[in-house]
N, C-alpha and C positions, 0 to 999 in steps of 0.2 A: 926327320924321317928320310932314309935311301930312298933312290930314286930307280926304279927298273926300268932298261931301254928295250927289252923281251914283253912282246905282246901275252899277256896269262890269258888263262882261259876263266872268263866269266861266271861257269858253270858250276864252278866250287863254290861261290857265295850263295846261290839257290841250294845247290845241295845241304850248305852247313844251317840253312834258315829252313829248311823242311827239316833237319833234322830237330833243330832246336823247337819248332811244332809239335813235335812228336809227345814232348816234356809238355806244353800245356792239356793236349788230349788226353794224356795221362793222369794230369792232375784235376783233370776233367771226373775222369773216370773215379777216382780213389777218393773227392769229396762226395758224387752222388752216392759209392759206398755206402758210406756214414748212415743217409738215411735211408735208405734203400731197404723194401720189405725179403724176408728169405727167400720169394718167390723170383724175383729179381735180381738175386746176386748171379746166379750164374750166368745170366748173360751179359751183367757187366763185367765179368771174369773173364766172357770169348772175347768182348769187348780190347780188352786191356791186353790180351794178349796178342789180338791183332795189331793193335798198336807197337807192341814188342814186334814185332814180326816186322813192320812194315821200317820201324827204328833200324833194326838190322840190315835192312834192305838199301838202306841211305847209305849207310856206313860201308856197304862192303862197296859197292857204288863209288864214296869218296876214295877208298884205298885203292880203288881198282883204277882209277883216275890219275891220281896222285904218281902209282907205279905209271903209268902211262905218258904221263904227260913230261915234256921236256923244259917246260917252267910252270913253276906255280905260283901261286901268292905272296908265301912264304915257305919258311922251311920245311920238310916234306915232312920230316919227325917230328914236328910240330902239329901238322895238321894230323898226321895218325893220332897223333895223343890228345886233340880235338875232340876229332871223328870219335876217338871211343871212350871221351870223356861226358861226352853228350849221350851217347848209347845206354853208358853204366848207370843215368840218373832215370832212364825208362826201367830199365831191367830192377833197377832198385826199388821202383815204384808198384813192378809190378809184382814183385816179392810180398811186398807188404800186403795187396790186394789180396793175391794167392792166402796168404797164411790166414785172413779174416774169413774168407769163403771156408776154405777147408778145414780151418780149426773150427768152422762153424759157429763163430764167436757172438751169441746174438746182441751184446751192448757192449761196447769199446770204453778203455780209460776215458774220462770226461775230459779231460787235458789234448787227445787225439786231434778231434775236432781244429782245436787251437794249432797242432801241430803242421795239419795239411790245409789250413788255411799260409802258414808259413811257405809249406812248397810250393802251393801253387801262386806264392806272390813270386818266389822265386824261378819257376818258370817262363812268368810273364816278363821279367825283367829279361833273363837269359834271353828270348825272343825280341826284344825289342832291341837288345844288345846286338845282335847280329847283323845288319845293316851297317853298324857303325865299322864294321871288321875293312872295309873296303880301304877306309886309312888308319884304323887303330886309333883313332883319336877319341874325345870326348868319352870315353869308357869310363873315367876316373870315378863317376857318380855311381856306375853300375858296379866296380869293384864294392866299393863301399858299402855299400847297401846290401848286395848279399851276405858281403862279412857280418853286419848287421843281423841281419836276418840267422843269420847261421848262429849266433850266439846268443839271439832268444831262444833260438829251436836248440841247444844246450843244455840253458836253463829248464826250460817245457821238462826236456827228456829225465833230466837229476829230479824234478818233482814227478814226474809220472812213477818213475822207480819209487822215488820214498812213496807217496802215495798206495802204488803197490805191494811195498812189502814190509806196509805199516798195516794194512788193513785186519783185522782181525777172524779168524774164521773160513777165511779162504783157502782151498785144497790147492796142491802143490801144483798140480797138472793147472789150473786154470790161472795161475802166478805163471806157467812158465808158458801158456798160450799168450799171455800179453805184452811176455818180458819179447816175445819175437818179431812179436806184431811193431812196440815202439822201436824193439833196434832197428827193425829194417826202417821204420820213418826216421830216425837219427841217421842211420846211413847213408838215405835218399839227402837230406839235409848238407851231409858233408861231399856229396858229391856232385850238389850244387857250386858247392865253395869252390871245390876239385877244380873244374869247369870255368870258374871265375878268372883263377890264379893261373890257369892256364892260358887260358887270353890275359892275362898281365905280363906273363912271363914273354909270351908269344909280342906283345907288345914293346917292351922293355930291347928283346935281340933286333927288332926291326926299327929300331929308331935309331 
């Protein structure tokens, strides 16, 4: 690992750990979902977009910083691709939410359940990960494991599809409300991984 003889500024490490919060709040949000009566979705929907909103608010924060400051952590193109690698896994989450409310979907693929049990492990890890960012070390187990994780949530997704478009008697429109609902949790999934690979990479030029 280099050595910096330039005093950083602190303030980016809280930043990137409220951001990486933001991902469990959200996966907070997107498992009560699941069983949540119709009377209650919508305001786990203002919910969730608060969350989005407040994600945003990190992130423009960390760029606005980044541009500012005269040393950072690491590479500045780095942390933009961070800052909005962490952002896109809120915004992914809250896609998914969006599309169950507004499709009005009143019982989810049975496999779903399993899937956002997936993200919100990945979440918790991303968050626990961030602490470590201070020397980039011991990471190795969190790479793993998301990758891990990303490749059950693969699998989930190839059986929710067959599942779906094995069933028999199902109208076209209620095939293509579900077929949107899982992309967006396969997306949220890969943008976990996204996120991973980007602290390895991020890891990798600073050693």
């Amino acid at each position: 690992m280099g050595f910096r003889l330039t005093p950083q500024d602190p303030t980016f490490y809280a930043l990137f750990a409220t951001s990486a919060q933001q991902l469990v709040e959200g996966a907070r949000e997107l498992t009560v979902l699941l069983g949540a009566d119709a009377d209650e979705r919508e305001g786990i929907l203002r919910r969730m977009h608060d969350i989005e909103a407040a994600s945003d608010e990190v992130t423009h924060e960390i760029i606005r910083r980044v541009a500012g400051s005269f040393v950072t952590p690491f590479d500045r193109a780095d942390m933009h691709t961070l800052a909005v690698a962490l952002e896109q896994c809120v915004d992914l989450m809250e896609a998914a939410v969006d599309l169950i409310v507004l499709y009005q979907v009143d019982e989810v693929l049975p496999r779903v359940a399993k899937q956002v049990e997936i993200i919100a492990r990945m979440a918790e890890l991303t968050v626990d990960a961030m602490p470590r960012m201070r020397s980039l070390r011991e990471l190795g187990d969190y790479w793993v494991e998301v990758n891990r994780l990303e490749n059950r949530a693969n699998k989930q997704y190839r059986r929710m599809l067959a599942d779906l478009f094995n069933v028999k008697k199902t109208d076209p429109l209620t095939v293509m409300k579900h077929k949107d609902i899982i992309d967006a949790l396969e997306a949220t999934a890969n943008g976990f991984e996204h996120v991973a690979l980007t602290l390895e990479a991020i890891a990798v030029r600073e050693s």
